[in-house]
N, C-alpha and C positions, 0 to 999 in steps of 0.2 A: 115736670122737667127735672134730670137729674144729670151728673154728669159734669162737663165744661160750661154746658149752654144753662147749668142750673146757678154754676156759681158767677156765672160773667150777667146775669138776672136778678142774681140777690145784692142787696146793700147791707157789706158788714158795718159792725160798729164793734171798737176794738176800745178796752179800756185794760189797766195793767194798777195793780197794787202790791209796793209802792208806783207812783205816776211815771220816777227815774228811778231806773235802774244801775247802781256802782256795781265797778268792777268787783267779782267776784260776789254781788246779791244775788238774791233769786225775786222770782215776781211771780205772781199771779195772774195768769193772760187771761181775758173773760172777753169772750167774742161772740156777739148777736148776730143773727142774720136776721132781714126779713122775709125768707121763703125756707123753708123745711130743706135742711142739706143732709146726705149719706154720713157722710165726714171732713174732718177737716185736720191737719199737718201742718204746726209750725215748722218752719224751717229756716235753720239759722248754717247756714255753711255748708259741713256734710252731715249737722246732728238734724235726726226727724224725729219729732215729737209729736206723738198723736195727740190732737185735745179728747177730750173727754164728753160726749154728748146728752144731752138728757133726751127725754122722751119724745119730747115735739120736734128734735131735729133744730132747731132756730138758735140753742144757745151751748155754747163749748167751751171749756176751761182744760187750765193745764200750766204748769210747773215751767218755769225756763230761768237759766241761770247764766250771768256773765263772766265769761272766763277772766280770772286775774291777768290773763298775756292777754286779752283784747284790747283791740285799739281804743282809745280813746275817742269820742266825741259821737256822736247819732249813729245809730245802727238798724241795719233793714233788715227787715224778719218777710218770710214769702210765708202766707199761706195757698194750701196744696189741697185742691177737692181731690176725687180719683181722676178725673179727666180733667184738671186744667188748674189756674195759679193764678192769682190775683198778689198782688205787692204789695205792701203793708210799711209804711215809716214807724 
C-alpha cells in the first residue's frame, strides 16, 4: 500500500529533541512509522520540510526551528505522505 491509503494504515510515533521546543530553538523530529512509507513532509504553516528517510522506509528525521515571532503556547505541525496528511500535536 503506498499513497493516502499507506499513511492513513500506518501508526506514527513522533519524538522531538529537545521534548520543548522555545521560541527561536530548533529540534530534532524523529518519526517511526510501522509500515514502509515513500516520504514524509513536515509542515508547519507555509514552510515544507522534507524528513530525511533511511532505508527501510519506517523511520524519518529532520531539522525544524521556532520562529522568534511565533505565538506562544502548543503548536501543530501536519505531516504530508505524497497523497494524504495525518495531524500531528
Amino acid at each position: 500500500m503506498t499513497g493516502a491509503g499507506a499513511l492513513l494504515a500506518a501508526v506514527l510515533s513522533v519524538a522531538s529533541a529537545p521534548r520543548t521546543i522555545p521560541q527561536g530553538g530548533v529540534a530534532e523530529i524523529r518519526i517511526a512509522s510501522d509500515a514502509p512509507l515513500p516520504e514524509l513532509v513536515l509542515v508547519d504553516g507555509d514552510r515544507r520540510v522534507p524528513l530525511e528517510r533511511d532505508a527501510s522506509g519506517r523511520k524519518f528525521s529532520g531539522l525544524v526551528g521556532v520562529d522568534l515571532d511565533a505565538k506562544t503556547g502548543l503548536h501543530d505541525f501536519v505531516v504530508e505522505a505524497p497523497d494524504g496528511a495525518a495531524r500531528l500535536a
